[in-house]
C-alpha positions as CSV (number, residue, x, y, z in Angstrom):
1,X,-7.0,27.2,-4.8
2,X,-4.4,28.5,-2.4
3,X,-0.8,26.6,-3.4
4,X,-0.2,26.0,0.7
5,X,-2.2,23.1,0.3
6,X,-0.6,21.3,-2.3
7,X,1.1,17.8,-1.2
8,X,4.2,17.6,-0.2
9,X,5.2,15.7,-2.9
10,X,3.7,17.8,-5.3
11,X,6.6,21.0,-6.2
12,X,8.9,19.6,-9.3
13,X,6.2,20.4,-11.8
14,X,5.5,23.7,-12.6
15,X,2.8,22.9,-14.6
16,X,0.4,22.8,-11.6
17,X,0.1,20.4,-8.2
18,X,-2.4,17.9,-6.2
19,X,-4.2,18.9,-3.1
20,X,-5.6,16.0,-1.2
21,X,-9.0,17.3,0.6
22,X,-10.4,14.5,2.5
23,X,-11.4,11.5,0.0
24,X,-11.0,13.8,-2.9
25,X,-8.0,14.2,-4.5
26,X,-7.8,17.1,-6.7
27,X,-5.1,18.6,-9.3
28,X,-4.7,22.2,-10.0
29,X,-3.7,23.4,-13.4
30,X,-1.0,26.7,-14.1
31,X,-1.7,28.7,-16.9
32,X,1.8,27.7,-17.8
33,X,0.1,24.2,-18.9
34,X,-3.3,25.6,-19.8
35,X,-2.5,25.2,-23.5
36,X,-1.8,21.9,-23.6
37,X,-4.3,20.5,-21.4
38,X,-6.8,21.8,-23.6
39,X,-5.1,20.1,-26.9
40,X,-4.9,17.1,-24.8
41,X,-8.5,17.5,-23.4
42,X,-10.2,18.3,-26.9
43,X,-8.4,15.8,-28.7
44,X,-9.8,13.2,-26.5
45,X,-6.0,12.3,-25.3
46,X,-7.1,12.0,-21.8
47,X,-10.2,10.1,-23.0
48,X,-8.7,7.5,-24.6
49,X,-6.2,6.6,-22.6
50,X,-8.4,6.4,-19.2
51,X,-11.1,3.9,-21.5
52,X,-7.8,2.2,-21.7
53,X,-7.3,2.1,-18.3
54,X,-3.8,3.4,-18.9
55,X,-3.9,7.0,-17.5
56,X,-6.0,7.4,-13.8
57,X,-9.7,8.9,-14.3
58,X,-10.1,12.0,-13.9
59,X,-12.9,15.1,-14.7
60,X,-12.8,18.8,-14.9
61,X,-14.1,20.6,-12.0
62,X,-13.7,24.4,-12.8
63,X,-12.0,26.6,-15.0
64,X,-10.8,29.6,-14.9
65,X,-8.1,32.3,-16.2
66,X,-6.0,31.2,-12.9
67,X,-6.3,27.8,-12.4
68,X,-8.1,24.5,-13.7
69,X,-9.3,22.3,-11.3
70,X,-9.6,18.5,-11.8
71,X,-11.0,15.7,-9.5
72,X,-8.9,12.4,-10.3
73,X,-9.6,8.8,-8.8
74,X,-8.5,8.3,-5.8
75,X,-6.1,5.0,-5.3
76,X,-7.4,3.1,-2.1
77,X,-3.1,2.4,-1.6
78,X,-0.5,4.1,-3.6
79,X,2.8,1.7,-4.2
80,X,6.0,2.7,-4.7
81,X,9.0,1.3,-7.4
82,X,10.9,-0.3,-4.3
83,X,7.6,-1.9,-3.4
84,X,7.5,-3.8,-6.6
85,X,8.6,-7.3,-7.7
86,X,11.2,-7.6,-10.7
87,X,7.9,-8.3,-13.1
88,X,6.0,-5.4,-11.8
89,X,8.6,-3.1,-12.8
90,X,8.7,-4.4,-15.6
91,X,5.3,-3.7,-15.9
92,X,5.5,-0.3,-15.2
93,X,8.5,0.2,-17.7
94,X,6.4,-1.1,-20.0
95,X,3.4,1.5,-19.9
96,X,5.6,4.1,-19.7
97,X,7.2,3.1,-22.9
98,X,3.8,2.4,-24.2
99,X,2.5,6.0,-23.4
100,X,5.7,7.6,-24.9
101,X,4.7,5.9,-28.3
102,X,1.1,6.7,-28.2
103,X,1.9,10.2,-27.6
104,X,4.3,10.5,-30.4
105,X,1.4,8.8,-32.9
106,X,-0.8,12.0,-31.5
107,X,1.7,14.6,-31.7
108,X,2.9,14.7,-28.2
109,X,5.6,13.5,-25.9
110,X,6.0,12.6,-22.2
111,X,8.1,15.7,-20.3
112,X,9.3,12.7,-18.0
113,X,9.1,9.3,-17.3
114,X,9.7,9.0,-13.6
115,X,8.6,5.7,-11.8
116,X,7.0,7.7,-9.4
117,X,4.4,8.1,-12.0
118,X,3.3,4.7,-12.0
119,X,1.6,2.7,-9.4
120,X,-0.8,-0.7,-9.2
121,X,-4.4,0.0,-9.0
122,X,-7.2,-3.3,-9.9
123,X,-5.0,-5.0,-11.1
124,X,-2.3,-3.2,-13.4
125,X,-0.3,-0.4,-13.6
126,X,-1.8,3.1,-14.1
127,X,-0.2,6.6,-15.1
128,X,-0.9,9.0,-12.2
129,X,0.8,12.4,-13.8
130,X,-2.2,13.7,-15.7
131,X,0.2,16.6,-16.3
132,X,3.8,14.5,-17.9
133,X,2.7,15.8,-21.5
134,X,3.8,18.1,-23.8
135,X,3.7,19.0,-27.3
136,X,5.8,17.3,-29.6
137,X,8.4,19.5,-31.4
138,X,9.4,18.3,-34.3
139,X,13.4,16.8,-34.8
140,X,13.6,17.0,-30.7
141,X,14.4,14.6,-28.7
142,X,12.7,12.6,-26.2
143,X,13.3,15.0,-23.1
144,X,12.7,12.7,-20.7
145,X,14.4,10.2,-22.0
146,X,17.7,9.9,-19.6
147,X,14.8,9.9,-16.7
148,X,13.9,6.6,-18.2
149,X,16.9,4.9,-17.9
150,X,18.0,6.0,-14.9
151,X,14.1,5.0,-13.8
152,X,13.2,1.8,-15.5
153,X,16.4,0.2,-17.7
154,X,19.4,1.0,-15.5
155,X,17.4,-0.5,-12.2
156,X,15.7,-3.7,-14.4
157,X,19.3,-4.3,-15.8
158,X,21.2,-3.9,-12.2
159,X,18.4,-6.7,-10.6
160,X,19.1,-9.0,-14.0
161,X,23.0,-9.1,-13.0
162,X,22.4,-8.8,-9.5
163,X,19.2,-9.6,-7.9
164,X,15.9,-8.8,-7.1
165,X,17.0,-6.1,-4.2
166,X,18.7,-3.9,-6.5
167,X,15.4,-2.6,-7.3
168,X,15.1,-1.0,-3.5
169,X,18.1,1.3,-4.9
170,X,15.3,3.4,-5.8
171,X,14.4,4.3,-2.6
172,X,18.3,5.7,-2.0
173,X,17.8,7.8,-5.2
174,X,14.6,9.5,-5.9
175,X,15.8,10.9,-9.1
176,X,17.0,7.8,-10.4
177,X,20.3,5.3,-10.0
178,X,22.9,7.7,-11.2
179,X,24.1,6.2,-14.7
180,X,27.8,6.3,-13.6
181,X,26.8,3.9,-11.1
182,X,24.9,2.0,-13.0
183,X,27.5,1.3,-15.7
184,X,30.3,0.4,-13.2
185,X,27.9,-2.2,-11.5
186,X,27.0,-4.2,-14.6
187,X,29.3,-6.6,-16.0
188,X,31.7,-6.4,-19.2
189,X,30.0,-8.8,-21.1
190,X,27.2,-5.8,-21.2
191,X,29.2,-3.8,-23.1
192,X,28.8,-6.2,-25.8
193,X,25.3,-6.1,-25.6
194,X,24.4,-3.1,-28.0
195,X,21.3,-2.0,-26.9
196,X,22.9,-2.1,-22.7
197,X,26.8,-0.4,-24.7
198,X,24.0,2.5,-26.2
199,X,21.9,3.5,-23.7
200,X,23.9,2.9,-20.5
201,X,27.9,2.7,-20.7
202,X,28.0,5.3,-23.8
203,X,25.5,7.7,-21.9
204,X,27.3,7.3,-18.6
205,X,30.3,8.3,-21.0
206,X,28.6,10.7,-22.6
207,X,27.6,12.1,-19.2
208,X,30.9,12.0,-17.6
209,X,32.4,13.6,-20.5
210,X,30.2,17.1,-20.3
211,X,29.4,17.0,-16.4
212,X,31.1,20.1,-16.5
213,X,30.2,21.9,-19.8
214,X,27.7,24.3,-19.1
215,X,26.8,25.0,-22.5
216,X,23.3,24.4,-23.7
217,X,23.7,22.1,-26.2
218,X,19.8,20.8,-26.3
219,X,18.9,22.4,-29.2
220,X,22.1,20.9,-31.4
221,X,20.7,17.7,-31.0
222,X,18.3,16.7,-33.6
223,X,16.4,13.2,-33.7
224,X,13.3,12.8,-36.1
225,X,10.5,11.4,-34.3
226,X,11.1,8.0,-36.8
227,X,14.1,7.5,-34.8
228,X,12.5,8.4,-31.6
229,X,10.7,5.7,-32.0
230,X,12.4,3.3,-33.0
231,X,14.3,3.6,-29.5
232,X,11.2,3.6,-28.1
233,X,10.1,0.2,-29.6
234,X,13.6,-1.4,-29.2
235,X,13.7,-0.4,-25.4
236,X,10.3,-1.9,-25.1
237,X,11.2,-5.3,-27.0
238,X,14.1,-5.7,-24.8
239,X,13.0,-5.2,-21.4
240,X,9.6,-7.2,-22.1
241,X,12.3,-10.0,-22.8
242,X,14.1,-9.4,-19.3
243,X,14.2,-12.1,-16.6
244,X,15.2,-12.9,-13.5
245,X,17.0,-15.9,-12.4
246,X,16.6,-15.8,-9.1
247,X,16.3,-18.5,-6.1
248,X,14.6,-18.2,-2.9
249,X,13.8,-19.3,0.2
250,X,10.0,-18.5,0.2
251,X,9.0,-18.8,-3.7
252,X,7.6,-22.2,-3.4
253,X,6.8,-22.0,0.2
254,X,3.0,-23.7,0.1
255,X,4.6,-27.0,-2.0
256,X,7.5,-27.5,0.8
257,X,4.8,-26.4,4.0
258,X,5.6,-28.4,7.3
259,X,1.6,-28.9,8.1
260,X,-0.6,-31.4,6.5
261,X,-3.0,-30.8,3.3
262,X,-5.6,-31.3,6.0
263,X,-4.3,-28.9,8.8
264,X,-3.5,-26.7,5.6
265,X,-7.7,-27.1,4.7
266,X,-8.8,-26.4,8.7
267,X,-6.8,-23.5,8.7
268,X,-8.2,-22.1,5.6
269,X,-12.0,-22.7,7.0
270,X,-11.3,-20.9,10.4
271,X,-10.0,-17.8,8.4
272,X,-12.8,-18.1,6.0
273,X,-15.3,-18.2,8.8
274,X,-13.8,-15.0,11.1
275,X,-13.4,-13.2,7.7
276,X,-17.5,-13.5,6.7
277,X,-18.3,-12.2,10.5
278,X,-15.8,-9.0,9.9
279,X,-17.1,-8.3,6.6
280,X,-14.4,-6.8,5.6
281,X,-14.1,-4.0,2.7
282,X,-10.3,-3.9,2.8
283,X,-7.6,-6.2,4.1
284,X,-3.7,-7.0,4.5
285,X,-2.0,-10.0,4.6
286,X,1.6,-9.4,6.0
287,X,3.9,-12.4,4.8
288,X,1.1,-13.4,2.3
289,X,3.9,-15.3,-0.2
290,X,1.7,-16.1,-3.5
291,X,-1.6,-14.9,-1.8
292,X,-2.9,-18.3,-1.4
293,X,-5.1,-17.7,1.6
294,X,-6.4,-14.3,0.4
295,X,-7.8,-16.3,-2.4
296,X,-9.5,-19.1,0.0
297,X,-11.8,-16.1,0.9
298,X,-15.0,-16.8,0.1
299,X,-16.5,-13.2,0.2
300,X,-16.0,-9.7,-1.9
301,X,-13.0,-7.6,-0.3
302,X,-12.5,-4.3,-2.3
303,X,-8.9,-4.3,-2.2
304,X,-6.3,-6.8,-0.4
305,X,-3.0,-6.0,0.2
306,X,-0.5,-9.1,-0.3
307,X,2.9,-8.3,1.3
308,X,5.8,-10.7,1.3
309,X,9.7,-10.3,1.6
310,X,10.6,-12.4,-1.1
311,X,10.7,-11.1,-5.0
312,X,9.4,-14.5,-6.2
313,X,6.6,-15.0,-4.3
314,X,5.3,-11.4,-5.0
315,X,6.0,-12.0,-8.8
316,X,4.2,-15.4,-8.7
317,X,1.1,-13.6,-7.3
318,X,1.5,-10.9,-9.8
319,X,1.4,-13.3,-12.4
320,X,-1.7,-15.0,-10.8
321,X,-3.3,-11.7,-10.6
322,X,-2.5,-11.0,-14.7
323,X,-3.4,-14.8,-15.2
324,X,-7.1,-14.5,-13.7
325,X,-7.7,-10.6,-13.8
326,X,-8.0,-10.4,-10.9
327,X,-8.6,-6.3,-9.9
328,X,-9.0,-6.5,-6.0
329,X,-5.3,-7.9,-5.0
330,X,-1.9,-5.6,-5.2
331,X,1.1,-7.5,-4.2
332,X,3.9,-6.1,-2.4
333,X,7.5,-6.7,-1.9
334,X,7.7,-6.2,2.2
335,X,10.2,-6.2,4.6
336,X,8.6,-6.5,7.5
337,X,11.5,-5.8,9.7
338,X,12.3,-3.1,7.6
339,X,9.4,-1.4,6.3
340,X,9.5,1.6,3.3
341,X,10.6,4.9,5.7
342,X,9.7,8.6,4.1
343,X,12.0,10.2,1.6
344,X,12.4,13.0,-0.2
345,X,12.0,16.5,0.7
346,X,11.7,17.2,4.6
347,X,11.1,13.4,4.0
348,X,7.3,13.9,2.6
349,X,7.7,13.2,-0.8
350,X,6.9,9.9,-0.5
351,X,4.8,8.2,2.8
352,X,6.4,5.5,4.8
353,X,4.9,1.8,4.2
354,X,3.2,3.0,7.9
355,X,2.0,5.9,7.6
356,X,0.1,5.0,4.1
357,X,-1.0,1.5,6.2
358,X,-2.6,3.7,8.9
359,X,-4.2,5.8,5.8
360,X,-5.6,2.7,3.8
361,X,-6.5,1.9,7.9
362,X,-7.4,-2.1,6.8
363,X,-10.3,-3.8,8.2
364,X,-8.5,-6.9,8.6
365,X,-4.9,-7.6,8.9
366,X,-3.3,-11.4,8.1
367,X,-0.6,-12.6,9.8
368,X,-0.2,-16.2,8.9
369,X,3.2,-18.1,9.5
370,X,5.0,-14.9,10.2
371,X,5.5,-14.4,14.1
372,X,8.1,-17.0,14.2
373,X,10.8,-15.3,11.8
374,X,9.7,-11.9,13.2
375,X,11.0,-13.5,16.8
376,X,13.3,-16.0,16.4
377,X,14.7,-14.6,12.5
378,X,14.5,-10.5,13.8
379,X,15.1,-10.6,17.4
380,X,11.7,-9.0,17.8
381,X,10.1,-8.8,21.1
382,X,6.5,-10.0,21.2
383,X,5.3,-6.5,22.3
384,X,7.1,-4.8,19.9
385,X,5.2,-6.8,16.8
386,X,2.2,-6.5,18.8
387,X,2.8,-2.3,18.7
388,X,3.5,-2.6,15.4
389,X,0.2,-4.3,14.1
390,X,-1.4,-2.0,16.6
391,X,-0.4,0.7,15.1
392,X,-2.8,0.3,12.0
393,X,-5.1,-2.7,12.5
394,X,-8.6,-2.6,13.7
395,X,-8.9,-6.9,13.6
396,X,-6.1,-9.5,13.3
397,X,-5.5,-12.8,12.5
398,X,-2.7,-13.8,13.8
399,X,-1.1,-17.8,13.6
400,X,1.3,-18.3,16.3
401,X,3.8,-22.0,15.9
402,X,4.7,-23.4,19.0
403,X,8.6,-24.8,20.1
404,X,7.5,-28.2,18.7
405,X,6.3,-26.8,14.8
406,X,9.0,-27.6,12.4
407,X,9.8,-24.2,11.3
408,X,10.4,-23.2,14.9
409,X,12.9,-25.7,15.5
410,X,14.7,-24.8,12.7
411,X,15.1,-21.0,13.2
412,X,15.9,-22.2,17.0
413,X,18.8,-24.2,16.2
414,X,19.9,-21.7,14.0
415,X,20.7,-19.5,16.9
416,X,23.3,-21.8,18.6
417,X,24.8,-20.6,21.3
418,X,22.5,-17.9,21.6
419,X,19.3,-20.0,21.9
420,X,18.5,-19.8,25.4
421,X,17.8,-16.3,25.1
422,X,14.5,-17.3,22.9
423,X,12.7,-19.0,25.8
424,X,10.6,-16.6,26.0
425,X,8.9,-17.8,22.9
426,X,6.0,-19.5,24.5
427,X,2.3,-19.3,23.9
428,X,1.7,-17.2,27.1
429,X,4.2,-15.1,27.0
430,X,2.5,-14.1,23.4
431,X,-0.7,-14.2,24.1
432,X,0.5,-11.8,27.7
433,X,2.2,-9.5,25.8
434,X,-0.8,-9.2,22.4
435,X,-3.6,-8.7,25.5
436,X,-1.9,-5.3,26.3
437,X,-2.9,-3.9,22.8
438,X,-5.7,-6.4,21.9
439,X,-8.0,-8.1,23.1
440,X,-8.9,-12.3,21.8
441,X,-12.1,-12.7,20.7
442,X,-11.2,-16.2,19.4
443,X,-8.6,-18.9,20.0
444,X,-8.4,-22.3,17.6
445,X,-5.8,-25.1,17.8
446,X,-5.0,-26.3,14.0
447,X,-5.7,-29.5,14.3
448,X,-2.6,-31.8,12.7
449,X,-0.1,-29.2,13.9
450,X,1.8,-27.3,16.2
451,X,0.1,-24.5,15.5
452,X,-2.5,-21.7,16.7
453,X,-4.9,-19.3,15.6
454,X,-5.7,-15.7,17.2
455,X,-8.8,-13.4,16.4
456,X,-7.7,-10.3,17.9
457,X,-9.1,-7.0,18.3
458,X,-7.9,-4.3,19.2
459,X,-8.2,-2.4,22.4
């Protein structure tokens, strides 16, 4: 298979690359790796773990003396560490730690233990890098362990001390939230903490100390894999005990809504009803909070995307999800006026939130009590939301709150002197400036509100 086709994202790993060839994505295999696939293969490694739904399907294709060919899975929306809420990096953290010790028991060890090699799919995290083992050797160290903090503890830790959006650090550094900077961001009373002193202000040390020395010093260090893991399990015991106290705005947004239980019901039923007619095999709900209405629908959607700005909303669906196994739902952490951009190499490492949207190309997009704080919280021009659900939306539902609905008032008084400028937020001016993208196929008043209700399609 000819290398120029390998995804962008796919160059760190010598040990082969992905090609994505229409639905099917497919990973190539070196010789440099052939012997331990093999071990992994025969030993039913791979097997168990996929039965366990920890590492991502995936069969043989062909083999040869240049290349082995597998077809993996394909995940209907890959996620990314910045995308997550505070417990679904835990999450992550978790399996990886949980792979690293299952290896060992086998006789092998994870090469690295980057975030990146974890994403959500039905339901819970899955391992992606068919490729990230190696043999064990014995009295080594874990190689990838350093990768793992600056991955997993040092970002978990730095959203502890200092909220939820220290996790989107991770989309500044790719290869991990430098350890200096991690220890000079926590607090002293960390360095009290023996576990935090060990693996974070000593290595940052440690680092800083022989940041110069260019001496390989890899093979002086010897660690038994007892001890190996032992840090394993007291890493894992520490961060499944991590939380976040953290207050927000939108965490409890559906006991503190401004419509009655009745308007709440009616809204719910129009939805339901518009959703049945699309028949929808995929869907988003931008500004979803918990994923309340998602669950209201009555009919089988194979995946729904639930994307929300605020940590605690997104973890409160996560836990929902755990709670009722739910396998169809990935929650998001989503700034809608800021949306993931591409980074990385030639930035195409890792898609933007839009260009992986127009991918996953949703039957249905949700937009429930959002328009409001896209216009009157981000200065957004109707048109310019309009464009933006445009760009990857097929049908909408859209809620739009008029001058009199609660909410409104609020965010309108919150502008002061500037206020005036918002008259444009009026019902016709929306609906003038949505008709040049789409075109409205339905139009409800919620009854018991200031509120209504678009099905939109687009042009």
């Amino acid at each position: 298979m000819n290398i120029k086709k390998a995804h962008s994202s796919s160059f760190r790993d010598p040990s082969g690359y992905v090609v994505i060839e229409g639905n099917d994505v497919k990973r190539v295999i070196n010789p440099l790796y052939f012997k331990q696939y093999q071990a992994l293969r025969d030993s039913k490694f791979y097997e168990n773990l996929i039965k366990k739904e920890l590492l991502i399907a995936h069969e043989e294709m062909s083999n040869s003396n240049e290349e082995i060919i597998l077809k993996a899975e394909k995940i209907p929306f890959i996620s990314y560490p910045y995308e997550w809420s505070f417990n679904m990096y835990k999450e992550a953290a978790l399996l990886t730690l949980r792979l690293q010790k299952y290896a060992l028991e086998h006789g092998f060890s994870l090469k690295d233990a980057s975030a990146f090699n974890v994403t959500f799919h039905k339901g819970k995290t899955i391992f992606i890098d068919t490729l990230s083992f190696d043999f064990y050797k014995e009295g080594s160290p874990w190689r990838a362990y350093k990768q793992f903090i600056t991955h997993f503890l040092g970002p978990l830790l730095l959203a502890k001390y200092h909220g939820s959006q220290s996790l989107k650090l991770m989309h500044n550094f790719i290869d991990g939230i430098p350890l200096k900077m991690v220890s000079s961001m926590l607090p002293f009373k960390t360095k009290l903490n023996p576990l935090i002193y060990s693996n974070i202000h000593l290595l940052a040390k440690s680092e800083a100390k022989h940041n110069e020395d260019y001496d390989d010093n890899g093979d002086k260090i010897k660690l038994s894999k007892k001890g190996q893991q032992n840090i394993v399990k007291s890493l894992y015991d520490f961060i499944k005990k991590l939380e976040l106290n953290e207050k927000s705005e939108w965490g409890n947004y559906y006991d503190k809504t401004n419509y009655s239980d009745e308007a709440f019901n009616q809204k719910s039923k129009i939805i339901n009803s518009w959703v049945a007619d699309i028949k929808p095999k995929t869907l988003v709900d931008i500004g979803g909070n918990d994923g309340t209405f998602v669950r209201k629908i009555d009919i089988d959607i194979d995946v729904s995307l639930v994307c929300d700005v605020d940590n605690n909303a997104v973890d409160i669906n996560h836990k929902l999800i755990k709670k009722n196994k739910e396998r169809s739902t990935l929650p998001l952490v989503l700034d809608v006026l800021n949306p993931s951009s591409a980074i990385g190499l030639n930035n195409k490492e890792r898609d933007s939130f839009i260009d992986r949207m127009k991918e996953f190309a949703p039957n249905v997009t949700l937009a429930l009590a959002l328009i409001h704080h896209m216009s009157l919280t981000g200065n957004v021009p109707f048109v310019r939301s309009a464009e933006f659900f445009a760009s990857f939306s097929k049908y909408i539902i859209i809620e739009f709150p008029n001058r009199e609905d609660s909410w409104v008032k609020r965010l309108l008084k919150s502008k002061s002197d500037f206020k005036d400028y918002f008259g444009f937020y009026t019902l016709d001016s929306f609906k003038e400036s949505y008709l040049k993208f789409f075109e409205i196929l339905e139009e409800k008043r919620i009854g018991d509100s200031n509120r209504v209700i678009f099905l939109l399609k687009k042009r």
